[in-house]
C-alpha positions in Angstrom: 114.7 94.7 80.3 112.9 92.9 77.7 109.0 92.1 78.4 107.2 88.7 76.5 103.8 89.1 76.9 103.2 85.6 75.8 100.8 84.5 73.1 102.1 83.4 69.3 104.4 86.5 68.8 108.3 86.8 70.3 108.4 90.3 69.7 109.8 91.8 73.4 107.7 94.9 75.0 109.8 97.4 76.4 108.2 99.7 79.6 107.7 103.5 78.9 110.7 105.6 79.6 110.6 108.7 82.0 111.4 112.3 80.6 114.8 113.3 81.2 114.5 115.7 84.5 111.8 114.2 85.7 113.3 113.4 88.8 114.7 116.7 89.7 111.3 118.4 88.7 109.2 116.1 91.2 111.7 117.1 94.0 111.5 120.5 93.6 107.6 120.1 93.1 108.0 118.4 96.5 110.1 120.8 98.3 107.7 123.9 97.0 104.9 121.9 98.3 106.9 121.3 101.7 107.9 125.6 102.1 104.8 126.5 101.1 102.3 124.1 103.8 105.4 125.4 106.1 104.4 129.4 105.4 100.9 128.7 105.9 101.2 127.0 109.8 103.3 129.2 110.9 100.3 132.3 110.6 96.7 132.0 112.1 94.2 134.5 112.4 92.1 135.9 114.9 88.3 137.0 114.8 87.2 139.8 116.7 84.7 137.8 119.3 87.3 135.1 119.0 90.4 134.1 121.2 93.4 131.7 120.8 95.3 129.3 122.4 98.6 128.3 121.7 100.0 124.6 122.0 103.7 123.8 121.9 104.0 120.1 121.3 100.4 119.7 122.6 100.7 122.0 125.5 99.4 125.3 126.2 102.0 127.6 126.1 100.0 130.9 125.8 96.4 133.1 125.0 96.3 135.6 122.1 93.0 137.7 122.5 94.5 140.1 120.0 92.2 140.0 116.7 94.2 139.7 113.3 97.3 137.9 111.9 100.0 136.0 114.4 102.9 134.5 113.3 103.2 131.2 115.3 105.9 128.2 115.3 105.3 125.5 112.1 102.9 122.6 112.4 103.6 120.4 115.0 105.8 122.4 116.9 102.8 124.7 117.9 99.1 124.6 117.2 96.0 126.9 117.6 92.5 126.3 119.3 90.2 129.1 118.5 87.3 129.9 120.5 84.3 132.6 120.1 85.3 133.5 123.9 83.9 136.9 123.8 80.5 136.2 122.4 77.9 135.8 125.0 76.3 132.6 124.3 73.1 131.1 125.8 72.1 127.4 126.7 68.2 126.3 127.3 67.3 124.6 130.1 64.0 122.6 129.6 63.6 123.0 126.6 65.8 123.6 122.8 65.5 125.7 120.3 65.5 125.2 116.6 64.4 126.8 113.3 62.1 128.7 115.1 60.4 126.0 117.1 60.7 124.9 120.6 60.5 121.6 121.7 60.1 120.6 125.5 62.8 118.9 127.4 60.3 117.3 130.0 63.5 115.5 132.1 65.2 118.2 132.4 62.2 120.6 133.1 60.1 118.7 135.5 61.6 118.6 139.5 59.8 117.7 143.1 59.7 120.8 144.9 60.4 121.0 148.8 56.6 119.8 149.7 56.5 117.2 147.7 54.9 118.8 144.6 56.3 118.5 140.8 57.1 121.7 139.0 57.8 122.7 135.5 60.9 125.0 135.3 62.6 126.4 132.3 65.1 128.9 131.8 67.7 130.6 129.6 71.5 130.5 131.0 73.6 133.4 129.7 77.7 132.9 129.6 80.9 133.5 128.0 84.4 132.3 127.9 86.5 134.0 131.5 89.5 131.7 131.4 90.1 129.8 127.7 93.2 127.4 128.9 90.4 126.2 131.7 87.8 125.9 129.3 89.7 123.9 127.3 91.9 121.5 129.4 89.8 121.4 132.7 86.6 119.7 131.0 86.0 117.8 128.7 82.7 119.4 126.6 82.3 122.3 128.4 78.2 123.1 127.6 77.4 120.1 128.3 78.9 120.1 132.1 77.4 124.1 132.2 73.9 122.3 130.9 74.3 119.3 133.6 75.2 122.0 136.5 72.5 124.5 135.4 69.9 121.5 136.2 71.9 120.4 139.3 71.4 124.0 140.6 67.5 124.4 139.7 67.0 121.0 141.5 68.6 122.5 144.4 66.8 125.5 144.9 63.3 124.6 144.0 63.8 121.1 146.2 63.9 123.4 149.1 61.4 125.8 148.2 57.1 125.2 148.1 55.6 125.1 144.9 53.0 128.3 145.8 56.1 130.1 146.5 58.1 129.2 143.4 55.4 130.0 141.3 54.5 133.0 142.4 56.2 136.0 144.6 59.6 133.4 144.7 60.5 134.0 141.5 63.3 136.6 141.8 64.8 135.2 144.5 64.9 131.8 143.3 66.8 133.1 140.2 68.8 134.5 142.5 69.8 131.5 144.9 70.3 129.5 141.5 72.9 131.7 139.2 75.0 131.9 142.4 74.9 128.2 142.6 75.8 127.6 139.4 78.7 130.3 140.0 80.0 128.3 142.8 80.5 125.1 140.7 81.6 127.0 137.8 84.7 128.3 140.3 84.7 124.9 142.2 85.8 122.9 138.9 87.9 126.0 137.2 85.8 125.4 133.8 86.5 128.6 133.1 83.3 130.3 131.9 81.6 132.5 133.4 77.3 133.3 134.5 76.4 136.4 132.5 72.8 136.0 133.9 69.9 133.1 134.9 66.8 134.0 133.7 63.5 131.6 134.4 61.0 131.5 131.4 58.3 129.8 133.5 57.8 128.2 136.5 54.3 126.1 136.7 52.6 123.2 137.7 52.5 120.3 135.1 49.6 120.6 132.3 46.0 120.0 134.0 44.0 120.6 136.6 46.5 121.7 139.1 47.8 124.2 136.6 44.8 125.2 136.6 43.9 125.8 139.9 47.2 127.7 140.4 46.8 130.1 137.9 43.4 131.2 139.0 45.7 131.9 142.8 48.3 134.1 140.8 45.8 135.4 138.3 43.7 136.6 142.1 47.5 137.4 143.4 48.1 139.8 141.0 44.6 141.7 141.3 45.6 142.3 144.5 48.8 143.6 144.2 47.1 145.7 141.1 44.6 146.8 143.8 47.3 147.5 146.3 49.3 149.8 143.7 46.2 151.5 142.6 44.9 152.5 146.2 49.0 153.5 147.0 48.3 155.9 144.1 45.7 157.0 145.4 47.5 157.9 148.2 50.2 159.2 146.7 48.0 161.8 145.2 45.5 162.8 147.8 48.2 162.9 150.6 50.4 165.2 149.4 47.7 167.6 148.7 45.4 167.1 152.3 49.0 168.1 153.9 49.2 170.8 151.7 45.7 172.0 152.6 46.6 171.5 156.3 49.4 174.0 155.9 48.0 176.5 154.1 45.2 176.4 157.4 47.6 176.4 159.7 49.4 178.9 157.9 45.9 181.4 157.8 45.0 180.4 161.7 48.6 181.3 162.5 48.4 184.4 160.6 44.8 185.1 162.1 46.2 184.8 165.6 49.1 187.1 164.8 46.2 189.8 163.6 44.1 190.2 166.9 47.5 189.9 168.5 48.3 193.0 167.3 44.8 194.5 167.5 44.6 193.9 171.2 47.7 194.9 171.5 46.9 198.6 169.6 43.4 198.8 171.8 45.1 198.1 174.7 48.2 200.7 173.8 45.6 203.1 173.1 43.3 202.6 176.8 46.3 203.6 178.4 47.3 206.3 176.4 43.9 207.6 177.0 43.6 206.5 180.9 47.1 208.2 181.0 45.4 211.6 179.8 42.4 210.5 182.0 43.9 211.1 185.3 46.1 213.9 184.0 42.8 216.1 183.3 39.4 214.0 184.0 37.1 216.3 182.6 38.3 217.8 179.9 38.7 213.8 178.9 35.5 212.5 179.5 34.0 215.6 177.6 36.4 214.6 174.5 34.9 211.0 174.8 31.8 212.1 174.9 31.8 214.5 172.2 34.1 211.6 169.9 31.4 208.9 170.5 28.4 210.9 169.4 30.3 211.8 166.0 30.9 208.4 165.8 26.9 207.1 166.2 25.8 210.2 164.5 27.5 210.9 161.7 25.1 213.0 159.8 23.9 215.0 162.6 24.4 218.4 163.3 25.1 218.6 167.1 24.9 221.5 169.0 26.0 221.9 172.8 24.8 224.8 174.8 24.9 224.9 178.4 21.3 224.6 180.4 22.4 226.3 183.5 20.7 229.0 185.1 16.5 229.1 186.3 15.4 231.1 182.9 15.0 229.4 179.6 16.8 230.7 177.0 16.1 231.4 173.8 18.0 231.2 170.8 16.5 230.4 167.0 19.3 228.0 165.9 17.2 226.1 164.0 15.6 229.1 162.1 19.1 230.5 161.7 20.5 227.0 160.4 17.6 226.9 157.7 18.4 230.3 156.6 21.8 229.1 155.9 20.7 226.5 153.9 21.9 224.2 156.0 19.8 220.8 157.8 20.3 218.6 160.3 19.7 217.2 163.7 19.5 219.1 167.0 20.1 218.0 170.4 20.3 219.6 173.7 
């Protein structure tokens, strides 16, 4: 084909020719391009917090929660949807996080409680993936429908709860009331995540006076109980020991008892064994008695018995013969 560009000259211009084989090389360019896009869809690969799901022709087909390399059907006979299922994640409720600075959400954090009075309430909501072919088909953007249901449940509980409850001993409970709340819905809709834990990070009047006022009755609150635990320690300590004490009295009076039990016992043991020898030979007794009891209330007196029958008096130097034996003492008669 011959070209006339116009203008004075009638030379012809002739188009550039193509290479020989150009043709062929551009196919099998093509066809290398084709096998090698086909080898890479056909493997994916897994993280280890991650989790996949299969699609065949847009369907899901299956879950792989194995980490690593799969070998899967070409592009767009199947597809994958990773997800970071088993990282526990956290959403903010009342507020957002960023950078290191928090900024306040007030219409999410602010609610009426049950009499009437507004509260500030924010919290931290802890979940994770439970069921990925829910997550991913039975809502549309899951956190935002886990944000939207956190709130829903807060409103809930504080709407039915006083505000000097909720921002004092009601706490726990309220945390409580509102992470199985939030369960429920999660199981009525099937999302498919589940509630690691619901944790409030404050829950107080609105900046002012009332705020105030209600932290001088929790500050006063928690003196108490401080009071309370100290005088339980107290008690803790002393009461342990004052029974202890008690025993070890009872323990001595018991013992005490057990003593002049005995003794009165022994004296009595001994009357009789002596009352018994008493009326077996009177005399001979009573003189043993007698002569026992004066060694007893003198003894370190000589004591000499002689008998002081007869009309005469007798006489006999004991005393001067004692002396010349060296030896002293008391005389009776």
């Amino acid at each position: 084909m011959d070209v006339f560009p116009g203008g004075k000259t009638d030379r012809p211009v002739r188009p550039p020719q193509m290479p020989a084989g150009w043709g062929k090389k551009l196919a099998i360019g093509a066809a290398g391009a084709l096998v090698l896009g086909f080898g890479f869809s056909t493997f994916y690969t897994v993280q280890e917090q991650e989790q996949a799901a299969i699609l065949t022709f847009g369907q899901y087909t299956a879950t792989q929660e194995k980490p690593g390399l799969h070998f899967k059907l070409p592009y767009p006979i199947q597809q994958v949807k990773t997800v970071p299922a088993n990282l526990t994640q956290k959403i903010h409720i009342g507020y957002r996080e960023k950078d290191g600075q928090t900024t306040p959400m007030p219409e999410e954090a602010l609610m009426i409680t049950g009499d009437e009075n507004i509260v500030s309430a924010d919290a931290v909501v802890e979940w994770k993936v439970a069921d990925l072919r829910d997550y991913l088909f039975n809502i549309e953007d899951p956190e935002l429908f886990l944000r939207n249901a956190a709130v829903s449940a807060i409103r809930s509980v504080i709407g039915s709860t006083k505000l000097d409850y909720a921002i004092t001993d009601g706490k726990t409970i309220i945390q409580t009331e509102v992470k199985a709340k939030l369960e429920e819905l999660q199981t009525h809709y099937r999302t498919g995540i589940q509630i690691i834990d619901l944790k409030f990070q404050d829950i107080e009047p609105p900046e002012g006076q009332v705020q105030t006022a209600f932290k001088d009755v929790t500050n006063a609150r928690e003196e108490k109980n401080t009071k309370i635990n100290e005088a339980q320690k107290y008690v803790n300590d002393r009461l342990p020991k004052a029974r202890g004490e008690a025993q070890a009295l009872i323990e001595k009076a018991e013992g005490t008892k057990k003593s002049r039990i005995l003794n009165a016992q022994g004296d009595v043991a001994k009357f009789n064994a002596v009352y018994n020898e008493y009326v077996k030979s009177p005399g001979v007794t009573k003189s043993r008695l007698t002569l026992e009891t004066l060694e007893k209330i003198l003894p370190h007196s000589k004591v000499i018995v002689t008998d002081g029958s007869g009309d005469t008096v007798k006489y006999l130097p004991l005393n001067e013969l004692l002396t010349k034996s060296g030896t002293t003492g008391g005389t009776a008669k």
